[in-house]
C-alpha positions as CSV (number, residue, x, y, z in Angstrom):
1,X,0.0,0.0,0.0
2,X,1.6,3.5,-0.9
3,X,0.1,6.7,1.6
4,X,0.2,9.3,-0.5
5,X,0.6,12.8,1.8
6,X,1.2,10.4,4.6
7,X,1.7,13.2,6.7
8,X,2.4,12.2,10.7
9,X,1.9,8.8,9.5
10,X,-1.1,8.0,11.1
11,X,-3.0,5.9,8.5
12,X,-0.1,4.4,7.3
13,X,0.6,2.8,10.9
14,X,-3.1,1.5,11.0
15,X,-2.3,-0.1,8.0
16,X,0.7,-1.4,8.9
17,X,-0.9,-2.9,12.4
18,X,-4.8,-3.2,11.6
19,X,-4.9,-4.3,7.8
20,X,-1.1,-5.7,8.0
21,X,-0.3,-4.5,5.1
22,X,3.7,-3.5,3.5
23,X,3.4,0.2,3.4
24,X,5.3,3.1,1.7
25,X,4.0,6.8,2.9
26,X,5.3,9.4,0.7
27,X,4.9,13.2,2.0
28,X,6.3,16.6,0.8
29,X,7.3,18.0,4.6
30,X,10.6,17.0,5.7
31,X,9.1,17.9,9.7
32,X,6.0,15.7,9.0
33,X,8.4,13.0,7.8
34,X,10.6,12.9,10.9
35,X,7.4,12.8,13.0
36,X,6.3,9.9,10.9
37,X,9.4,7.8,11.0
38,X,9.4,8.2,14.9
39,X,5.7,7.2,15.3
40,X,6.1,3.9,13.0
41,X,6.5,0.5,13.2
42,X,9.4,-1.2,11.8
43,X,8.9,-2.0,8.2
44,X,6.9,0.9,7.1
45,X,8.9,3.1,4.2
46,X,8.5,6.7,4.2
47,X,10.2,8.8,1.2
48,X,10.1,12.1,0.6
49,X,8.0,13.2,-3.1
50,X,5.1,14.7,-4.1
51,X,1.7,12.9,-4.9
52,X,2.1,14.5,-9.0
53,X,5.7,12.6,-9.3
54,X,5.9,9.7,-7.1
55,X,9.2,8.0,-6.4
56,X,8.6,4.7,-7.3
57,X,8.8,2.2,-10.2
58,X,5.6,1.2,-12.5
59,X,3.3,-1.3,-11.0
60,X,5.3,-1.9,-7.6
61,X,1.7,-1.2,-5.2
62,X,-1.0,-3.1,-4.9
63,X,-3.3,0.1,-3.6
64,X,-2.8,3.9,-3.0
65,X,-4.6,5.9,-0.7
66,X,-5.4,9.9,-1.0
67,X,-6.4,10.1,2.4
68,X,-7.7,14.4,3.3
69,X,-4.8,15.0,0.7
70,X,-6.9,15.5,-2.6
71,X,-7.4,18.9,-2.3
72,X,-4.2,19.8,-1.9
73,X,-2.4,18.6,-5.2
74,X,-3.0,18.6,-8.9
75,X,-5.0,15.7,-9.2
76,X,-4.8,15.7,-13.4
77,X,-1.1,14.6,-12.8
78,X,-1.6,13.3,-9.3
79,X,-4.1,10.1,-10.1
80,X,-2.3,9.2,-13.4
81,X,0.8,8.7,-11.3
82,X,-1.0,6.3,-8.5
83,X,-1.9,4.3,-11.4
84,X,1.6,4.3,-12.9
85,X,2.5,3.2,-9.8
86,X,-0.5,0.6,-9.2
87,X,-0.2,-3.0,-10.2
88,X,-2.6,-4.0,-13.1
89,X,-5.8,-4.2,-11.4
90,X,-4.8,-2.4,-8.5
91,X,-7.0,0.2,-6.4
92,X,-7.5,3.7,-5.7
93,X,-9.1,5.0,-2.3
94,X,-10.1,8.7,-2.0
95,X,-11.3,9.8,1.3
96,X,-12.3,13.7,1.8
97,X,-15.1,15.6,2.9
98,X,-18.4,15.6,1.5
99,X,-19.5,19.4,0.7
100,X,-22.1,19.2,3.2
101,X,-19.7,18.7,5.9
102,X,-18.5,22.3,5.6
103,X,-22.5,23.6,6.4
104,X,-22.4,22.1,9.5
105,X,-18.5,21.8,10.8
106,X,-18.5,23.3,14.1
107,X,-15.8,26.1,13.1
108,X,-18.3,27.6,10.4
109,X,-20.2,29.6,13.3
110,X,-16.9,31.7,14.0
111,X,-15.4,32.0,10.8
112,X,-17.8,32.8,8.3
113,X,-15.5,32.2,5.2
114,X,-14.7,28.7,5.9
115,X,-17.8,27.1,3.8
116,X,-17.1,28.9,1.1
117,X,-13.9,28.9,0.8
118,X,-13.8,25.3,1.0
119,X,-16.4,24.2,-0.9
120,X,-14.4,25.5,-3.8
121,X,-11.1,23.5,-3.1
122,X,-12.4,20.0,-2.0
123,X,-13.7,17.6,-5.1
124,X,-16.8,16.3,-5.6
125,X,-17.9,13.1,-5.8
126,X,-18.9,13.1,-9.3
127,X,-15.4,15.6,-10.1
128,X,-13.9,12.5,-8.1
129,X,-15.3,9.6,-10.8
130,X,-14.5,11.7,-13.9
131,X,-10.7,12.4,-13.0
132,X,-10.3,8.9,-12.1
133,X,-12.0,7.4,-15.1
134,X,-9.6,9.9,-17.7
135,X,-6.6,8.5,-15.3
136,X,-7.8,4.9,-16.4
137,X,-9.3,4.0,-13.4
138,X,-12.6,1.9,-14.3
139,X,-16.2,2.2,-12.5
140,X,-15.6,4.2,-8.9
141,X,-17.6,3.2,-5.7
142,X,-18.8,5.9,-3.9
143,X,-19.8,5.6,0.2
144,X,-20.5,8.6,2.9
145,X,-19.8,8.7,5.8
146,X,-20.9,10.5,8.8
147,X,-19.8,10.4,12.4
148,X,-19.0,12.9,15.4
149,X,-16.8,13.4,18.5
150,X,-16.6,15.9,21.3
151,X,-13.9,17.8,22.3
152,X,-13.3,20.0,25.2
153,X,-13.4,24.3,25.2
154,X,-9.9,24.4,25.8
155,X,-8.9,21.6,23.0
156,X,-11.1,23.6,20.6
157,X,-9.6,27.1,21.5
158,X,-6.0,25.2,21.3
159,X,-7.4,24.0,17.5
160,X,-8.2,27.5,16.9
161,X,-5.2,29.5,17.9
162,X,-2.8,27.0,16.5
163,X,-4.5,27.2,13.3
164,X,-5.1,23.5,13.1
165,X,-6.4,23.4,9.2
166,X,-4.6,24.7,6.1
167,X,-8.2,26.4,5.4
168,X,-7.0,29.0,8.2
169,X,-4.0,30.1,5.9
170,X,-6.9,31.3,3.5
171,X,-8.8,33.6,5.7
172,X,-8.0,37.1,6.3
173,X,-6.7,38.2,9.3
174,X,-9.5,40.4,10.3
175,X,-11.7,37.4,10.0
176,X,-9.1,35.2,12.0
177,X,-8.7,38.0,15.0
178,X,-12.1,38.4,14.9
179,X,-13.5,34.9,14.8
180,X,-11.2,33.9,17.8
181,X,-12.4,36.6,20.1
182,X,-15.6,35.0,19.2
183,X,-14.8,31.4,20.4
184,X,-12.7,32.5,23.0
185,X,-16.5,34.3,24.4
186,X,-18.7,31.6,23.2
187,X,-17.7,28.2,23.2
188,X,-19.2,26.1,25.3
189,X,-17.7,24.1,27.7
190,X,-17.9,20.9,25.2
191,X,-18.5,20.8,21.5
192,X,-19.6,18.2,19.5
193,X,-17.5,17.7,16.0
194,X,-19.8,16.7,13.4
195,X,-18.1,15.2,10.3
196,X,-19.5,14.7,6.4
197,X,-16.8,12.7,4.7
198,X,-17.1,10.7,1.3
199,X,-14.4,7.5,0.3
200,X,-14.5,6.7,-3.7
201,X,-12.7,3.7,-5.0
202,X,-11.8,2.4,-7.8
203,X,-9.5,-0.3,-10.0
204,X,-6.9,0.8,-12.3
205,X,-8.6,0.0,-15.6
206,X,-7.6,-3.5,-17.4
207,X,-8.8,-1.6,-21.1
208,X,-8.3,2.1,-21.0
209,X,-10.7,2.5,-23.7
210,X,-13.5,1.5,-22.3
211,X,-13.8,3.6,-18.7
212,X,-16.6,3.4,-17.0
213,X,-17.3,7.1,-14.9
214,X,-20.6,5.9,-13.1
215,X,-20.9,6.3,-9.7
216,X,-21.9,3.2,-8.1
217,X,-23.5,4.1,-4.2
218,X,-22.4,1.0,-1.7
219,X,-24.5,2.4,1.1
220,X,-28.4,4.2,1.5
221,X,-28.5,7.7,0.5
222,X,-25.5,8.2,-1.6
């Protein structure tokens, strides 16, 4: 399995220890990649590359994973890499956030901008099927996913002032000053985190020519 923006090498550890799998992680941050190599098991590969040139020979992986990653790298080059890279046969997993998770995520209420601003970098799901079907990836399954979690005032405060998502970098700093002063009033002692998330999947195409972009839902209400 190759984790592409493996970051602090969480997934690619559960992958490693829950799905005991041979994994490679591959992330642009040289910190991120120091963190990740101390947190791993033995046996897990990380190397440093970007997810639009991979550092790895044709067909050596049996599955790549984009895992919150999509939106940040040019997925025209990105997904005809993982299938370089992919083994005939071999699979694709997306995992990001559906577009109604950014309605309803629980930093919307003090920074206004977030929704928007997100909603125009995160894919789609149908987006999703039609780059993977031009990067020879054949019919793409489609499931949502939605669960929540609570986390404490000060956790969410520490979140907030240590500008815990690249979607912060975005907003101006007006809206930044402002919406802290606003948590730092408001929240309540304990918040609930409410999440929207979508996985697509797919196989590397056996006949390029005949790609199949349907969306095929494997659970109710997708």
């Amino acid at each position: 399995m190759l984790d592409v923006g493996c970051g602090t090498g969480a997934l690619a550890a559960a992958l490693a220890e829950h799905a005991h799998a041979k994994v490679w992680g591959v992330e642009p941050s040289e910190a991120m990649r120091d963190v990740a190599r101390a947190r791993l098991p033995r046996g897990v590969g990380v190397r440093s590359g970007r997810a639009e040139s991979l550092p790895f020979r044709d067909g050596w992986f049996d599955g790549v994973v984009f895992s919150l990653v999509a939106h940040l790298v040019d997925r025209v080059r990105a997904f005809p890499e993982a299938a370089r890279v992919l083994a005939p046969g071999g699979r694709i997993v997306v995992a990001t956030f559906a577009h109604a998770h950014f309605e309803i995520y629980w930093l919307a209420r003090y920074f206004p901008s977030i929704a928007a601003i997100d909603r125009a970098r995160f894919p789609t799901e149908d987006a999703l099927a039609g780059e993977l079907a031009v990067a020879g990836f054949g019919p793409v399954r489609s499931e949502r996913i939605s669960s929540s979690y609570a986390i404490t005032r000060a956790h969410a405060l520490e979140r907030i002032r240590g500008r815990h998502i690249s979607t912060f970098d975005l907003i101006s700093p007006e809206e930044l000053e402002a919406g802290t002063r606003r948590a730092e009033r408001e929240l309540p002692d304990e918040i609930e985190v409410r999440l929207e998330q979508v996985v697509v999947a797919a196989a590397q195409s056996l006949d390029a020519g005949t790609n199949d972009t349907t969306v095929v839902p494997t659970s109710p209400g997708v």
